[in-house]
C-alpha positions in Angstrom: 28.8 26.5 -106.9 25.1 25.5 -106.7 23.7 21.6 -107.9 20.8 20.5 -108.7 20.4 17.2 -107.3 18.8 14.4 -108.2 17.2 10.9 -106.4 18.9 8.5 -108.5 16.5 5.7 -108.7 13.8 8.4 -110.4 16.5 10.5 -112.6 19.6 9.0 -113.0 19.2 7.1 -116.8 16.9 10.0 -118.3 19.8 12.4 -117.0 22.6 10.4 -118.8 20.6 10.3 -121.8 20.0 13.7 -122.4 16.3 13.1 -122.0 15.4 15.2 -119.0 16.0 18.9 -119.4 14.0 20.8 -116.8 13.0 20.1 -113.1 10.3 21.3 -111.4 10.7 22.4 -107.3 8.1 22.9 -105.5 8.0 26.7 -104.0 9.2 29.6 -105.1 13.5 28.9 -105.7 14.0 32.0 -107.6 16.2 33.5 -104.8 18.4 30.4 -105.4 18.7 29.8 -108.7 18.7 32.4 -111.5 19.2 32.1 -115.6 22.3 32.1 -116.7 24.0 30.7 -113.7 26.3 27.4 -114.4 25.2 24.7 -112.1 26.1 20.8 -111.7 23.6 18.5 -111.9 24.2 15.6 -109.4 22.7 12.3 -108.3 22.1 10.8 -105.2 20.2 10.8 -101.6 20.0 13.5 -99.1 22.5 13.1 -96.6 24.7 10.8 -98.7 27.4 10.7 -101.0 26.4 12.1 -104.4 27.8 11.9 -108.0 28.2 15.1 -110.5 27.0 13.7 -113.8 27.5 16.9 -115.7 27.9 21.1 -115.0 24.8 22.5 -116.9 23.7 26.1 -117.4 20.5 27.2 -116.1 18.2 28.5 -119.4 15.5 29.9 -117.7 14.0 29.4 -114.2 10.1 30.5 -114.1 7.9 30.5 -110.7 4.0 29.4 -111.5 1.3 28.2 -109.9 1.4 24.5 -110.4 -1.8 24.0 -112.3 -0.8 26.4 -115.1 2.6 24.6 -115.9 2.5 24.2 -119.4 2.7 20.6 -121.8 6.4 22.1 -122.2 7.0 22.6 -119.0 5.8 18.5 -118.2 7.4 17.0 -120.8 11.0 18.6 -120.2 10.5 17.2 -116.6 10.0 13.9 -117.5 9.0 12.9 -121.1 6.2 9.9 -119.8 4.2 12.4 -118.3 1.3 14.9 -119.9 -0.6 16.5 -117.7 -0.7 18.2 -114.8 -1.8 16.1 -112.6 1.0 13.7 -113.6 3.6 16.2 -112.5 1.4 16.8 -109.5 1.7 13.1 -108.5 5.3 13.0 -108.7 5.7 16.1 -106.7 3.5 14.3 -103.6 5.9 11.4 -104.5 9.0 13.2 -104.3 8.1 15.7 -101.7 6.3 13.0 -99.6 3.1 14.9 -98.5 -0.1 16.2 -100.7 0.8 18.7 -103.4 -2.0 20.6 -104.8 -2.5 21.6 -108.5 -2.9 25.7 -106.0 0.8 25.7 -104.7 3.6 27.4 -106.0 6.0 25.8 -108.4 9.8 26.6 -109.9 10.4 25.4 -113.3 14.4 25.1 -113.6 15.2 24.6 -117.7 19.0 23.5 -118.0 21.6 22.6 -120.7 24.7 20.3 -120.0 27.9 22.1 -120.9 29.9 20.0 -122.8 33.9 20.2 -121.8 35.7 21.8 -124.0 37.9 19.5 -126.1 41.0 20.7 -128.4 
C-alpha cells in the first residue's frame, strides 16, 4: 500500500473537509504512483508517527512543467491559491529550497473512498 502524506499543520483541516483534492510533488512521481491505484492519504511529519485520515483512489496523476500547471490544477491543491506562482511559493515552502516556475512537477488528483456501509 502506498500514502500520500501530508504535513499536518498546512493540510490537515482542508483534508477533513473534503476541500483539497489534488497534490502537487515536485519531480516526476509517475513511476510511483499511477491512476487508478487505491492509496491512503495520511498526516503527519517525516520520521514521525502519522495518522490515515482516509484510503482514496488516485484519478489521474499528470507530470508538467511547473509553469504550465493549469487554474484547475492550483485550485484542487489548495483552493486560496490562483496562480502559479502561488503554487510555486508553497513548493519552496514545503520543499525547503528555490523552486522554479522550469522544474518538473506531478499533479496527483485523488478521491476519498467512502467505507462501504450496509
Amino acid at each position: 500500500m502506498f500514502a500520500l502524506n501530508f504535513y499536518t499543520d498546512l493540510y490537515g483541516d482542508a483534508l477533513k473537509r473534503g476541500r483539497k483534492s489534488a497534490t502537487i510533488r515536485l519531480g516526476d512521481k509517475s513511476a510511483k504512483y499511477a491512476t487508478g491505484q487505491i492509496v491512503w492519504v495520511t498526516v503527519g511529519q517525516r520520521f514521525a508517527r502519522r495518522k490515515k485520515l482516509f484510503c482514496a483512489i488516485l484519478d489521474a496523476v499528470e507530470v508538467k512543467v511547473a509553469k504550465d500547471l493549469s487554474p484547475r490544477d492550483i485550485q484542487r491543491e489548495n483552493p486560496e491559491f490562483h496562480t502559479t506562482e502561488d503554487a510555486v511559493t508553497l513548493l519552496s515552502r514545503i520543499y525547503a529550497r528555490e523552486v522554479s516556475e522550469d522544474e518538473i512537477v506531478t499533479v496527483i488528483y485523488f478521491s476519498p473512498i467512502d467505507e462501504y456501509e450496509l
